[in-house]
Every structure is written in structure tokens, then in C-alpha cells.
C-alpha positions as CSV (number, residue, x, y, z in Angstrom):
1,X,53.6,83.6,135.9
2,X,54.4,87.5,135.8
3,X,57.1,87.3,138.3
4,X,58.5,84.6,135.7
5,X,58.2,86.4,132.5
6,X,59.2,89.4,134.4
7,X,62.3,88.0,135.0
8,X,63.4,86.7,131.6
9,X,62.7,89.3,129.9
10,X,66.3,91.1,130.7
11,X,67.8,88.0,130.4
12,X,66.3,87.8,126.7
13,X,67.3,91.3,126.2
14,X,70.6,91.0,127.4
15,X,71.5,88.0,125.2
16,X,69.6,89.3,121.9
17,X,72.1,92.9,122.8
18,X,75.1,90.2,122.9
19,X,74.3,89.0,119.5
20,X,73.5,92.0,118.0
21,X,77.2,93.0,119.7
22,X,78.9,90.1,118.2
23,X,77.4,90.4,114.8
24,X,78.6,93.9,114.5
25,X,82.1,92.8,115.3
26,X,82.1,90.0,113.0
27,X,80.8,91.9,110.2
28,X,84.1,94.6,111.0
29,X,86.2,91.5,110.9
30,X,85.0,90.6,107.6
31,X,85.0,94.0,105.9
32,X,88.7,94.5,107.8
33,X,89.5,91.6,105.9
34,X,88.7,92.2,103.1
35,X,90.3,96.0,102.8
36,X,93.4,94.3,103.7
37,X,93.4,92.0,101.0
38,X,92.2,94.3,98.1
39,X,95.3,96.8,99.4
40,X,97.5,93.5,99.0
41,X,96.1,93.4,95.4
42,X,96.5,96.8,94.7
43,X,100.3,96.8,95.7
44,X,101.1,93.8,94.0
45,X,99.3,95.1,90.7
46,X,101.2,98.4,90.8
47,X,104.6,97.6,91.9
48,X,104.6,94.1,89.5
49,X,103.0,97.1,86.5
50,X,106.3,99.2,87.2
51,X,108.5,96.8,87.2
52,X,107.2,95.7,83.7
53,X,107.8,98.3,81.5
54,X,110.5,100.6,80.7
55,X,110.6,104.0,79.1
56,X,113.2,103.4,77.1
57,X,112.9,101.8,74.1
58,X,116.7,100.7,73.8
59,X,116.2,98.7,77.2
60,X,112.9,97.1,76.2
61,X,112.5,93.4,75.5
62,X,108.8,93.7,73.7
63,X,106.2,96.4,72.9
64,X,103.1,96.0,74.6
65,X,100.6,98.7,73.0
66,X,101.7,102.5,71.4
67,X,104.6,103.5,73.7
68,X,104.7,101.0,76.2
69,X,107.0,99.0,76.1
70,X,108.0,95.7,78.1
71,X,110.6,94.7,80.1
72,X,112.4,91.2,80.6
73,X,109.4,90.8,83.6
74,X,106.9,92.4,81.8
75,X,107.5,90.4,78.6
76,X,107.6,86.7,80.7
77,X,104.4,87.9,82.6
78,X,102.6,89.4,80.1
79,X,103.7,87.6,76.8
80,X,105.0,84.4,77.4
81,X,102.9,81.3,77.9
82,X,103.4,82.5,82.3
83,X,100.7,84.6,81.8
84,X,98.1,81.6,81.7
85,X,99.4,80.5,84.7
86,X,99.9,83.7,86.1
87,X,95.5,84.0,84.9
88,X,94.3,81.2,86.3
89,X,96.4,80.8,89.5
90,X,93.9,82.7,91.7
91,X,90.5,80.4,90.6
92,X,93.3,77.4,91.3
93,X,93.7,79.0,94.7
94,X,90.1,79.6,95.3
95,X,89.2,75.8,94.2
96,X,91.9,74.4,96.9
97,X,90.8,76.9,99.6
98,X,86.9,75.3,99.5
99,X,88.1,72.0,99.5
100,X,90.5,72.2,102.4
101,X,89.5,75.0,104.8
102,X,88.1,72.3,107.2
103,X,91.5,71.5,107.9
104,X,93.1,74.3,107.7
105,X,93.7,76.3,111.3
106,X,91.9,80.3,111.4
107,X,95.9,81.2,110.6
108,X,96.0,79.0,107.8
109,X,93.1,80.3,106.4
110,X,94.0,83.7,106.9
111,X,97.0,83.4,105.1
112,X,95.4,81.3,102.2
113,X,93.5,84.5,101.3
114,X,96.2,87.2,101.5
115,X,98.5,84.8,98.8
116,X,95.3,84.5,96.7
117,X,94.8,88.6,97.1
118,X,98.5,88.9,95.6
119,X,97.8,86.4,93.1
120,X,94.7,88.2,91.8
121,X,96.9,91.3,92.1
122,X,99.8,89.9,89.5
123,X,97.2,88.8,87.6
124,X,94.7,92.1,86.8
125,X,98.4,94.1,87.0
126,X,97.7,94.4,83.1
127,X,94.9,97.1,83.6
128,X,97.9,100.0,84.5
129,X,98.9,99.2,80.8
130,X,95.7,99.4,79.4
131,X,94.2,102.2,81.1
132,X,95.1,105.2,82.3
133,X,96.0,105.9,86.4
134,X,93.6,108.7,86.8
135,X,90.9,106.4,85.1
136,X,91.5,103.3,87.0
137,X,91.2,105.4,90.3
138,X,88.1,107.2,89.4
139,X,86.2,103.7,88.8
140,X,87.5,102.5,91.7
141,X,86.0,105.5,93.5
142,X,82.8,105.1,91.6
143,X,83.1,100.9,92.9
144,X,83.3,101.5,96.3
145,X,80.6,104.0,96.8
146,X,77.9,101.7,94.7
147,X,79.3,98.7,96.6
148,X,79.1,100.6,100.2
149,X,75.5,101.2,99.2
150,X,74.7,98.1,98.1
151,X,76.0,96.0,100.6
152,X,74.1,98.6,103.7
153,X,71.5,97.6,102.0
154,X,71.8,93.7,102.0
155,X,72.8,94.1,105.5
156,X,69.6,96.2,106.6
157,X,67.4,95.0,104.7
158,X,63.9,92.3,105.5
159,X,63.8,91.2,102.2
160,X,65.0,87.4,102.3
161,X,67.2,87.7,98.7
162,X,67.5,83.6,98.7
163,X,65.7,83.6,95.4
164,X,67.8,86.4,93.8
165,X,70.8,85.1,94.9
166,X,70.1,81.3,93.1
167,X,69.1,83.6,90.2
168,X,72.7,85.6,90.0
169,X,74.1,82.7,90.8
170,X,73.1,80.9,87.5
171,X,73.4,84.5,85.7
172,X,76.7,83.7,86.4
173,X,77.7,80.9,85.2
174,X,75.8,82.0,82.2
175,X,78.3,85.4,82.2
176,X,81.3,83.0,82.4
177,X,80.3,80.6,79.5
178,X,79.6,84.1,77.3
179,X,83.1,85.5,78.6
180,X,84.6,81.7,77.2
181,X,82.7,82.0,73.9
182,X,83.4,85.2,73.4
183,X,87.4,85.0,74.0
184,X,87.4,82.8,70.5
185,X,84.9,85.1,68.8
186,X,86.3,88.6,70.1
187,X,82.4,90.0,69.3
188,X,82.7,93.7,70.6
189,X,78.8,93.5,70.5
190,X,78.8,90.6,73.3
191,X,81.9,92.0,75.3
192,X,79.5,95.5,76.0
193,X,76.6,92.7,77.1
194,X,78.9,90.8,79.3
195,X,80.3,94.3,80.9
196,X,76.6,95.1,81.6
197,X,75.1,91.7,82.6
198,X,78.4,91.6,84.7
199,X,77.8,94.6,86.6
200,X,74.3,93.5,87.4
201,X,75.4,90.4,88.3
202,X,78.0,91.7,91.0
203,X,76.2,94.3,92.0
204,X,72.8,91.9,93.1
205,X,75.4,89.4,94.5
206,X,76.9,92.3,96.5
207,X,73.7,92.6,98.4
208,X,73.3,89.0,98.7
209,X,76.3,87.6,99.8
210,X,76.1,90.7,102.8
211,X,72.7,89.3,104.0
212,X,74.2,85.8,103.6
213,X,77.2,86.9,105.8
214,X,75.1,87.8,108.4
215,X,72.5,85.6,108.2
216,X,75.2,82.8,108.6
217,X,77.0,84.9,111.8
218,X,72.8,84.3,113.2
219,X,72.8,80.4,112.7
220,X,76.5,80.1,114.2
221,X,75.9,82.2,117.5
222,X,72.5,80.5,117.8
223,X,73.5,77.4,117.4
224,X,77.0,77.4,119.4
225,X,79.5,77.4,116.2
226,X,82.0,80.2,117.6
227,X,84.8,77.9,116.8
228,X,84.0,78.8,113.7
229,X,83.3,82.1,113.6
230,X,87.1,83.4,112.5
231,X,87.1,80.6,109.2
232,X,83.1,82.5,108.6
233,X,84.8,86.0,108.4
234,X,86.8,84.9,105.9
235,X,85.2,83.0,103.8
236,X,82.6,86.2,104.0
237,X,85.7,88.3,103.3
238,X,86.5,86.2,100.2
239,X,82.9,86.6,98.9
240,X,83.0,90.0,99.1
241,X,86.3,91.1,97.7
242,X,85.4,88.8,94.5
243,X,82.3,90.9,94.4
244,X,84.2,93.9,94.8
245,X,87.1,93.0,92.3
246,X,84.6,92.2,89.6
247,X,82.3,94.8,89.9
248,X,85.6,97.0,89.3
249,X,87.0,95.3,86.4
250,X,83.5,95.5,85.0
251,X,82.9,99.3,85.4
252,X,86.7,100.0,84.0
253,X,85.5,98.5,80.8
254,X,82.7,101.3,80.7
255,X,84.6,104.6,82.3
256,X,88.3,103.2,81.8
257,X,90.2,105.4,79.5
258,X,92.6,103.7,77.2
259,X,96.3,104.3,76.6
């Protein structure tokens, strides 16, 4: 019976370093992903921002705000009855994503996400209007050093955050019923909540949707899903760039400086 445990031990070891391996390359897959897709959004906010506005007031279609003022783009994206479309294409794209990435190939998939990253880019473009460049970039700084933290630690940690995560989970559909009620009562009392229960909300889920990422990496090696595995790191890349995104737009309504 030594000789016997003697001799799977390595074999144990070997496989348990093979996972640990793979999980480590999935999770670079997944946060590769992801940075991809938020530089996607970034470039499509900025470049479709520029092309919006004009400087000169004899060439402008509209005025947005002060001295801003819109051009023929900027006035069909950002004035016209587009911009509802151009709002709510991205949850559209997200909705049809969940219901057909079973059929969809890894490559389908893949490029699902970077036309739903420009989408959400065209449709948050607004915020180089509102606030000012060195303001957007300083809360972006401040967003990716709290979500860097906060995701090392879902991924490190032994806390099981099942529990939290069905608790943020209805936090948030709480958040997005407030957000509704609140876009007919413009209370600037229950906007401040929301941008604080918000930031909560995504920072927890952050953490969360990390240990889930991994945890579900585990149950797919273990239990011979690799044909899988590419579709996973997506759909984790997707998780975590909407935590990312919202945990942005959240903090730029606290440390964003207005035009």
C-alpha cells in the first residue's frame, strides 16, 4: 500500500500543477479580453465625441451645453430620437449574446463582444461632453487600481462570496428600478444614492464575478469541458468589463469635473 500511494502522489501533483497552469492561462485570456474590449470602447467614445462637435459656432447644427456645440453627427446621435437606439443597443446585444452563444463558434463569440464593446463605446461617448478629459482619465485611473485590488482579492481569496453575490445581484436590480424612477423624477437626492449604492454594488460584484470566473475554469477542467473553455473566457471577459464600465461611470459622477 506505500509503494502504491507512493506512486500517485506525483501523479496527483503533476495534474493539480496542470490545473493550476491552465487556470492561470485562462484567467490571462479573460483579463486580455477584456482590456481589448474596453480599448475598443474607449476609441469608439473618443473618435465618435470628436467627430460630434465643432468649434465653430457658424458650422454647428445644435448646442449641446455652454460652448459645445454639435455637429450634423453629434446632433443625430445625441439629440435626435437615435440616441435611444444608440442607449439601449448594447443591453439588446448583451440579451441576444445569452441566448445564442450555444450556437455560436469561440469566433463568433469573440466577435459578438468586440461589436457590443463599440456599441457601449458610441453610447457612453456623451461623457467627453460632459466632463472634462483630465477628469475622465483621473477616475479611470482611480477605477482600475480599486478594480485590480478587488478582483486579486476575489481571485485569492477562501471566502465562498455565493451569498454576497445573490445579495448584489438583487441590489441590482433594485439600483436599476431607482435609476428608472428616478429618470422621470430627476431627484438629485436619489441620483447621489444610486452613484453610491452603485459603486458598492460593482465593486462587491467585482470580487464575485473573479471567484466565479475561476471557480467555473475548476468545474470545467475537472469535469472535461475544455471545448468550452474559449466561450468561458469570454463570457468571464464580459462580466468583468460591465463591472469595470459601471464602476467608472459610477465614480465620474463623484470626481468627474463638469464642463
Amino acid at each position: 500500500m506505500a509503494n502504491f500511494d507512493t506512486m500517485r502522489t506525483p501523479q496527483a501533483g503533476t495534474r493539480q500543477s496542470a490545473i493550476d497552469e491552465g487556470l492561470r492561462t485562462h484567467m490571462n485570456k479573460v483579463y486580455g479580453l477584456m482590456s481589448v474590449a474596453m480599448l475598443v470602447t474607449g476609441a469608439v467614445a473618443w473618435a465618435l465625441a470628436n467627430l460630434a462637435v465643432t468649434s465653430d459656432p457658424s458650422a454647428a447644427v445644435a448646442q449641446f451645453r455652454g460652448d459645445i456645440y454639435l455637429t450634423q453627427i453629434g446632433a443625430l446621435i445625441y439629440t435626435s430620437p437615435l440616441k435611444w437606439v444608440i442607449m439601449l443597443a448594447p443591453l439588446g446585444v448583451v440579451f441576444a449574446f445569452s441566448a445564442m452563444l450555444q450556437k455560436m463558434s469561440t469566433s463568433t463569440a469573440q466577435m459578438v463582444f468586440w461589436v457590443f464593446a463599440a456599441l457601449m463605446g458610441a453610447s457612453i461617448s456623451s461623457i467627453f461632453l460632459v466632463y472634462t478629459g483630465v477628469s475622465i482619465a483621473q477616475t479611470f485611473l482611480v477605477t482600475a487600481i480599486s478594480f485590480a485590488g478587488l478582483s486579486l482579492y476575489g481571485y485569492t481569496t477562501k471566502r465562498n462570496l455565493s451569498a454576497m453575490g445573490s445579495f448584489l445581484m438583487m441590489g441590482l436590480i433594485g439600483l436599476i428600478v431607482a435609476m428608472i424612477v428616478n429618470m422621470f423624477i430627476a431627484s438629485s437626492a436619489l441620483t447621489f444614492a444610486i452613484s453610491v449604492i452603485g459603486v458598492l454594488i460593482f465593486a462587491g460584484l467585482t470580487a464575485y464575478d473573479t471567484q466565479n470566473i475561476k471557480n467555473t475554469y475548476l468545474q470545467l477542467a475537472a469535469g472535461g469541458g475544455q471545448d468550452f473553455m474559449g466561450k468561458a473566457a469570454i463570457i468571464g471577459a464580459l462580466k468583468l468589463y460591465l463591472d469595470f464600465i459601471n464602476l467608472f461611470m459610477f465614480l465620474l459622477q463623484f470626481m468627474g469635473d463638469r464642463r
